[in-house]
Residue, then its C-alpha position, 0 to 999 in steps of 0.5 A: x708212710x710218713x702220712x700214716x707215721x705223722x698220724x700215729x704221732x699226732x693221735x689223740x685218745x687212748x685207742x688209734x684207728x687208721x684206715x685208708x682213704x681209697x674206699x677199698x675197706x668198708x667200715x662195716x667191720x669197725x664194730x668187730x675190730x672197737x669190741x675186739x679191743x678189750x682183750x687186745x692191743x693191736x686189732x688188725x685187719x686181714x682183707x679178704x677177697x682182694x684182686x691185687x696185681x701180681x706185684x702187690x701179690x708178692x710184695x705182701x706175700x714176701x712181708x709176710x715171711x720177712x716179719x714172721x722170720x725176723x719177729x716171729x710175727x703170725x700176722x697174715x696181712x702186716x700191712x693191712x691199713x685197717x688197724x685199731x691200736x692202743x695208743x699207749x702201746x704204739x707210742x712204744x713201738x714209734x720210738x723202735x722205729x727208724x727215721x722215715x719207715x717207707x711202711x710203717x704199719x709192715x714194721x708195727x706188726x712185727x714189733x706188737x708180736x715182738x714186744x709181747x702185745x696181744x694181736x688179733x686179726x679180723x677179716x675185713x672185705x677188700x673191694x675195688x678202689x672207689x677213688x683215688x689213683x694208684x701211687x706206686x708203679x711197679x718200680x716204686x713198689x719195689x724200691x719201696x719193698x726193698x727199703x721196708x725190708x732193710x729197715x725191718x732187718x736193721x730194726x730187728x738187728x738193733x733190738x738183738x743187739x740191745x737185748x744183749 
């Protein structure tokens, strides 16, 4: 989370394209992801053929209905590290951000859907990790889950209560 945040802050250009370094999305799908952008802000991967455990299983699934319920979000895959956003719009949904997100791109998927930004999604072929080691054992992943959940509900509070 705080890599991917420091990332999107330091980014330069107009467009911002983040992936992770663990081989499991191929770049083979950029070209659809670079062509979709002129109608889009936010481009966002969904992976396709994923062998995920059962843990990482249910914390997407369960991401997925929290940002749908709380931000009306139809994005399937919320936290997919396959993305291409414009750099002007992600400025904006930085400063709705809370201090240290744990997972940054779950919540920049329900604000893009919040805040009216045209979203689509692309499927991307997922395969197994190439390098790297697995850095959230289970209990990790779920103290993690836990706090991306309360920070998307306390997100999603605060913007009610401005709007008011």
């Amino acid at each position: 989370g705080p890599t991917i945040l420091r990332g999107y802050e330091e980014a330069r250009g107009d467009w911002v394209f983040q992936t992770d370094s663990d081989g499991e999305l191929t770049p083979e799908r950029f070209e659809r992801l670079w062509q979709a952008r002129a109608d889009h802000d936010l481009v966002v991967g969904r992976r396709v053929g994923r062998r995920a455990s059962r843990p990482r299983r249910a914390v997407s699934e369960t991401a997925r209905l929290l940002v749908r319920l709380l931000f009306g979000s139809p994005i399937h895959d919320v936290n997919c590290p396959y993305r291409l956003v414009r750099r002007s719009s992600l400025r904006a949904l930085l400063e709705e951000m809370p201090e240290s997100p744990f997972a940054p791109n779950v919540l920049i998927s329900g604000l893009a859907v919040h805040r009216g930004l045209r979203v689509q999604e692309i499927p991307v072929p997922h395969r197994d990790r190439r390098g790297g080691q697995v850095s959230l054992d289970s209990w990790r992943l779920l103290r993690g889950s836990l706090q991306t959940a309360w920070q998307a509900i306390t997100t999603r509070l605060g913007l009610l209560r401005r709007s008011r």
